[in-house]
C-alpha positions as CSV (number, residue, x, y, z in Angstrom):
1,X,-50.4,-74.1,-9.1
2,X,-52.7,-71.9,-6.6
3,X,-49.1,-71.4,-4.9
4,X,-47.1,-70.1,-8.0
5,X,-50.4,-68.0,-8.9
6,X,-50.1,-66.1,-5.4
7,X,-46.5,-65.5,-5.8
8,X,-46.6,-63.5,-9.0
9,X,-49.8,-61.7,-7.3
10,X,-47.7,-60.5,-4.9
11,X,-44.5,-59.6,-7.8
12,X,-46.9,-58.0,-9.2
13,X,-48.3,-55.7,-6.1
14,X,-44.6,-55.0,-5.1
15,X,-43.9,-54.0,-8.9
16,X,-46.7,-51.4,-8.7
17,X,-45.8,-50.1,-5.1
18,X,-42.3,-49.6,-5.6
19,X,-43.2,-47.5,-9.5
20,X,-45.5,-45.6,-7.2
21,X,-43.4,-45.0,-4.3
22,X,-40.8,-43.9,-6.6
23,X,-41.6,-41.7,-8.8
24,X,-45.0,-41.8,-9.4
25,X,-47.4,-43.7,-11.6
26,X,-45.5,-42.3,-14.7
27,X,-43.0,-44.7,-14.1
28,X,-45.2,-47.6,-15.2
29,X,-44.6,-48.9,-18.8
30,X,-48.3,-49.4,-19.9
31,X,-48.8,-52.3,-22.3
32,X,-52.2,-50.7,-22.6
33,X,-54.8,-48.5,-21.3
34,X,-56.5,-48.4,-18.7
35,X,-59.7,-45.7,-18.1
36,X,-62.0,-44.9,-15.6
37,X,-66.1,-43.1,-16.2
38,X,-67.0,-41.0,-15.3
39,X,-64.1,-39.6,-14.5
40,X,-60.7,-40.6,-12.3
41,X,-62.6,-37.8,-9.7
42,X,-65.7,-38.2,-9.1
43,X,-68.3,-37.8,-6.4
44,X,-68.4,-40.0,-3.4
45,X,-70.9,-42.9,-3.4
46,X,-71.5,-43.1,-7.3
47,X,-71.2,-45.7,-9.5
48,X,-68.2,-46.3,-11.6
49,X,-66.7,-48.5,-14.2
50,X,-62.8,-49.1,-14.8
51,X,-62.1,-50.6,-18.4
52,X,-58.7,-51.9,-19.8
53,X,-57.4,-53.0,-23.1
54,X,-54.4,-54.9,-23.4
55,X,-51.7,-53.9,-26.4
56,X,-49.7,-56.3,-25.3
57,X,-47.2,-57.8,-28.4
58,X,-47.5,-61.4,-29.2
59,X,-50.5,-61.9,-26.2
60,X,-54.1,-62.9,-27.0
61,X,-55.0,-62.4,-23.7
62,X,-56.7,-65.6,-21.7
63,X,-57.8,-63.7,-18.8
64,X,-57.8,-60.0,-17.8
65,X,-57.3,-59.0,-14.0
66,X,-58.0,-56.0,-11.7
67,X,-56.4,-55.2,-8.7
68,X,-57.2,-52.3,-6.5
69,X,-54.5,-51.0,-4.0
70,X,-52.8,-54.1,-4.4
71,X,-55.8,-56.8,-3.8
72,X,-56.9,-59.0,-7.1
73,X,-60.8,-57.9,-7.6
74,X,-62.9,-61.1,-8.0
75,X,-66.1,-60.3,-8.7
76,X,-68.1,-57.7,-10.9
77,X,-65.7,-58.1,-13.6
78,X,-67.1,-58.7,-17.7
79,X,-65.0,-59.2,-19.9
80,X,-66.0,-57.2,-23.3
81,X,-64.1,-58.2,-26.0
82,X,-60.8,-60.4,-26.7
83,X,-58.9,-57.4,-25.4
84,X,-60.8,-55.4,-23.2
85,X,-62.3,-56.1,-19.3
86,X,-64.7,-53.9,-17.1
87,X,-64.4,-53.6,-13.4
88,X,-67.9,-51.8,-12.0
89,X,-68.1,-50.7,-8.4
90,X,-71.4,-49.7,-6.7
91,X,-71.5,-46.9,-4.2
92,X,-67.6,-46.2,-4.7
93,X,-66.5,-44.7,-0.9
94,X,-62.9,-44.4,-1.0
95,X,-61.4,-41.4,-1.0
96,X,-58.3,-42.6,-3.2
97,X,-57.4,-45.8,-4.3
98,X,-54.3,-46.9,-6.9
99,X,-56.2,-49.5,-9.5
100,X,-54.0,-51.6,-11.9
101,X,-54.7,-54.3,-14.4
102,X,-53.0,-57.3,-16.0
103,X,-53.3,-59.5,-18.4
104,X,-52.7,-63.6,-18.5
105,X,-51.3,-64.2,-21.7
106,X,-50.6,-67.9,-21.3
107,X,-51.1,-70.5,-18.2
108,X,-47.4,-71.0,-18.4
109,X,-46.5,-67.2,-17.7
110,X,-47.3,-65.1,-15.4
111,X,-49.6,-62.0,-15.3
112,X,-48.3,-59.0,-17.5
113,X,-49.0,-55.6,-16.3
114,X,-51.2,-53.6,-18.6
115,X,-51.2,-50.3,-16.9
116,X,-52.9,-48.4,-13.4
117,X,-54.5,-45.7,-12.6
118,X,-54.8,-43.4,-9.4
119,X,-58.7,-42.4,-8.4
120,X,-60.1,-40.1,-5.5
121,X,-63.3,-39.6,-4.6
122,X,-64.9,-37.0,-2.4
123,X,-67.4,-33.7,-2.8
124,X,-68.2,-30.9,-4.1
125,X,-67.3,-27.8,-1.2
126,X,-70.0,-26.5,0.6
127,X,-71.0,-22.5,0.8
128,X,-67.8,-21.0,3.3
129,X,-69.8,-19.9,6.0
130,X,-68.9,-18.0,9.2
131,X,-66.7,-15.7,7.7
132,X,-64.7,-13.5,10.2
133,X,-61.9,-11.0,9.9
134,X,-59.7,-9.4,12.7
135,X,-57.0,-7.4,13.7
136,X,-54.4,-8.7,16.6
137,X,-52.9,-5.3,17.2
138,X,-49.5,-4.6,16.6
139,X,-49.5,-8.4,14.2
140,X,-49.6,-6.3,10.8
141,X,-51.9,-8.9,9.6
142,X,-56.0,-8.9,9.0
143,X,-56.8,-12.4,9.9
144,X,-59.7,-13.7,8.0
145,X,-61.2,-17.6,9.0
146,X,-64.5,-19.1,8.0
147,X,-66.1,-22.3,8.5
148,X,-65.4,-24.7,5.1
149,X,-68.2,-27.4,6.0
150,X,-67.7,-30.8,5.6
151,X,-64.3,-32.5,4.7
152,X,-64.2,-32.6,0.6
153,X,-61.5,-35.8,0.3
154,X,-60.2,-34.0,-2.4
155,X,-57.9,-31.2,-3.6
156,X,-59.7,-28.4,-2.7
157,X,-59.1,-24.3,-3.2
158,X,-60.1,-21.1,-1.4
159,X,-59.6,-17.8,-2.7
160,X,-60.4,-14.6,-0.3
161,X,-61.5,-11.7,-2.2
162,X,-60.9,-7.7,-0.7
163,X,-62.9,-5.2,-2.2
164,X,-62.1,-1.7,-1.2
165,X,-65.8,0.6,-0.7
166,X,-63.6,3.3,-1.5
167,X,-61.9,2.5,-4.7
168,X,-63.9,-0.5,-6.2
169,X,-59.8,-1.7,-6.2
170,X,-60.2,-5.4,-5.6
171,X,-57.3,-8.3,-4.6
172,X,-57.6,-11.8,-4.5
173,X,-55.6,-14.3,-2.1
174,X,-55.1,-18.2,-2.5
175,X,-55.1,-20.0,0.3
176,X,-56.2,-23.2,1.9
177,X,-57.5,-22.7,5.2
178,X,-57.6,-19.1,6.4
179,X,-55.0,-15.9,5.4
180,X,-53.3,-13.2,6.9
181,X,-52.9,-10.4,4.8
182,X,-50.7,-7.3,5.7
183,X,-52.3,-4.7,6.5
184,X,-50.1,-2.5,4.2
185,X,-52.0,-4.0,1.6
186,X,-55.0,-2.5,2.4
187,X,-54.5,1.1,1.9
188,X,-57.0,1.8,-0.5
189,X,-59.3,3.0,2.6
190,X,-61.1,1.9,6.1
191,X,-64.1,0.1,4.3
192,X,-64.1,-3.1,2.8
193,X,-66.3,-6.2,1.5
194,X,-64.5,-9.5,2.0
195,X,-65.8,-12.9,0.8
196,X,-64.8,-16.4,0.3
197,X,-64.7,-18.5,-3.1
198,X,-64.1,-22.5,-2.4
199,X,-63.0,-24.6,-5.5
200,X,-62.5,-27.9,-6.8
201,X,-63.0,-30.1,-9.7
202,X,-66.5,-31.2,-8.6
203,X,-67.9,-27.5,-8.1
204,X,-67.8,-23.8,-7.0
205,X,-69.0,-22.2,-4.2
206,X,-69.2,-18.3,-2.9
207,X,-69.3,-17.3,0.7
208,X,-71.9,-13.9,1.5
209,X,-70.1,-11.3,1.3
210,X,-68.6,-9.5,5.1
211,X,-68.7,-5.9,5.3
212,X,-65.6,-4.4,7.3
213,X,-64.2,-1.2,8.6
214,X,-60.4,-2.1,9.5
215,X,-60.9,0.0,12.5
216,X,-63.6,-1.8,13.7
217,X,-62.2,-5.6,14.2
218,X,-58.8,-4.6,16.1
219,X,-58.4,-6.5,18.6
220,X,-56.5,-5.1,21.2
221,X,-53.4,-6.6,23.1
222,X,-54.1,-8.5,26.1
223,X,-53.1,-6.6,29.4
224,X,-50.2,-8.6,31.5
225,X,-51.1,-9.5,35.5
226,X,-48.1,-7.7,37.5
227,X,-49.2,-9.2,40.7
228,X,-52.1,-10.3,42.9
229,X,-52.5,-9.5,46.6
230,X,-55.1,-10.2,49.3
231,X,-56.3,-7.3,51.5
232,X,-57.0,-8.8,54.8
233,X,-60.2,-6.7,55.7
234,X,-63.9,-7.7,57.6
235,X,-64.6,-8.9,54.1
236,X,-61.1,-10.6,52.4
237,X,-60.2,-9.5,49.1
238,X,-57.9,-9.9,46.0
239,X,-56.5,-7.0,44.5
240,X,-55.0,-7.4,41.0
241,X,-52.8,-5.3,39.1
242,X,-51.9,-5.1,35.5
243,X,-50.1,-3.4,32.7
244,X,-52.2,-2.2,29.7
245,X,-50.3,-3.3,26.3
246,X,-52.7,-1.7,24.2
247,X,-52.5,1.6,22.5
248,X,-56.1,1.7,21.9
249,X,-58.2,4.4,23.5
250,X,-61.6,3.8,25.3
251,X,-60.7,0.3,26.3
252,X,-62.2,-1.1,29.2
253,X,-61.1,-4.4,31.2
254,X,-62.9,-7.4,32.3
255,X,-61.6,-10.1,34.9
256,X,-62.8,-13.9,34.9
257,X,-61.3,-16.3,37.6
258,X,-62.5,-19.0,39.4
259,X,-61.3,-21.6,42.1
260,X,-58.8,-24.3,41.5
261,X,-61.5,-27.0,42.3
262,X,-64.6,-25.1,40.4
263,X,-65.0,-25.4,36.5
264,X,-67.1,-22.4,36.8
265,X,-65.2,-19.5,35.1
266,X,-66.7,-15.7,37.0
267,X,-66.4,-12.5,35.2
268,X,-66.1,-8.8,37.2
């Protein structure tokens, strides 16, 4: 019997992973319901509870099951009524997880699927911090990154807002990580306020706002080494030469170099 009762465990997981790997969970013909509180997101570490109730025709359900990313659950489990089961977890960690529950109808059949469910858990973003903008010159992009804190798990949204001094004219950008933005976009003026709004479904949270002036945060093309020589003289020297690729006036250079065997970097 404990042989024929692992084989349909296993019928069962494949069922579920091929729905899921094809498709999606939408695939699934629920005999049921299955819900999660709070909520199928939710904040990592809290406590939750997974319910299902069986509709399942001709079935007066003997026992009710839960499986989590394929595994049968065997503990925690109370059964609440002749239809309906609860599955509690304590200090949920996760950051997804697929959860799926059946029903035993009779000990002479095997376990009916009732319906699944995909849940994530993660955090609320933290304040974007560090936010920087610049100017590679001749990219045609204002490159603005900022530190997002700590991983979220979760689906998470940043929107960079550019407010001209000028004009009051604001824009808005969606991104994920960081954004260029075209620098023919930003004609309204040199002056601007830029700031960083991270989203998702546990919270909101706004970056300080950075005060710019575009002509301020070019940075200007690296010079290109021609050639190096040494000078024999009583002191020996290196001489190097480079071509300026920068059109920017009033730019001075700076050197660093060390030995081959010295992890000390020197600047001149």
């Amino acid at each position: 019997m404990n042989q024929v009762t692992i084989h349909w465990d296993v019928v069962i997981a494949l069922y579920i992973f091929f729905s899921w790997c094809h498709g999606g969970i939408t695939n699934i013909n629920c005999s049921g319901h299955i819900w999660v509180e709070p909520a199928t997101i939710f904040k990592m570490g809290m406590n939750i509870s997974i319910y299902c109730q069986a509709a399942i025709r001709n079935c007066q359900p003997r026992k009710l099951y839960f499986y989590k990313n394929g595994i049968k659950e065997r503990f925690h489990i109370t059964r609440i009524n002749k239809t309906t089961a609860r599955l509690w977890y304590n200090n949920f960690v996760e950051p997804q997880a697929f959860v799926y529950c059946t029903a035993e109808c009779s000990r002479y059949f095997p376990e009916t699927l009732i319906c699944g469910k995909d849940i994530s858990s993660g955090y609320p973003p933290d304040v974007p911090d560090k936010v920087t903008c610049v100017i590679y010159e001749y990219s045609g992009n204002m490159t603005c990154t900022w530190n997002p804190g700590r991983p979220t798990y979760i689906d998470t949204k940043y929107v960079v807002y550019v407010k001209s001094l000028e004009t009051e004219e604001e824009q808005e950008y969606l991104t994920s990580s960081y954004i260029n933005i075209s620098t023919d976009s930003l004609q309204k003026g040199k002056k601007y306020l830029v700031w960083v709004q991270a989203s998702n479904v546990l919270g909101t949270e706004k970056s300080k706002q950075l005060q710019i002036h575009l002509d301020d945060i070019v940075i200007p093309s690296a010079s290109i080494i021609s050639r190096a020589e040494d000078i024999n003289t009583t002191v020996s020297k290196t001489v190097i030469h480079w071509n300026s690729q920068t059109s920017i006036e009033k730019v001075s250079c700076e050197m660093r170099y060390k030995a081959t065997t010295n992890q000390t970097w020197n600047v001149s």
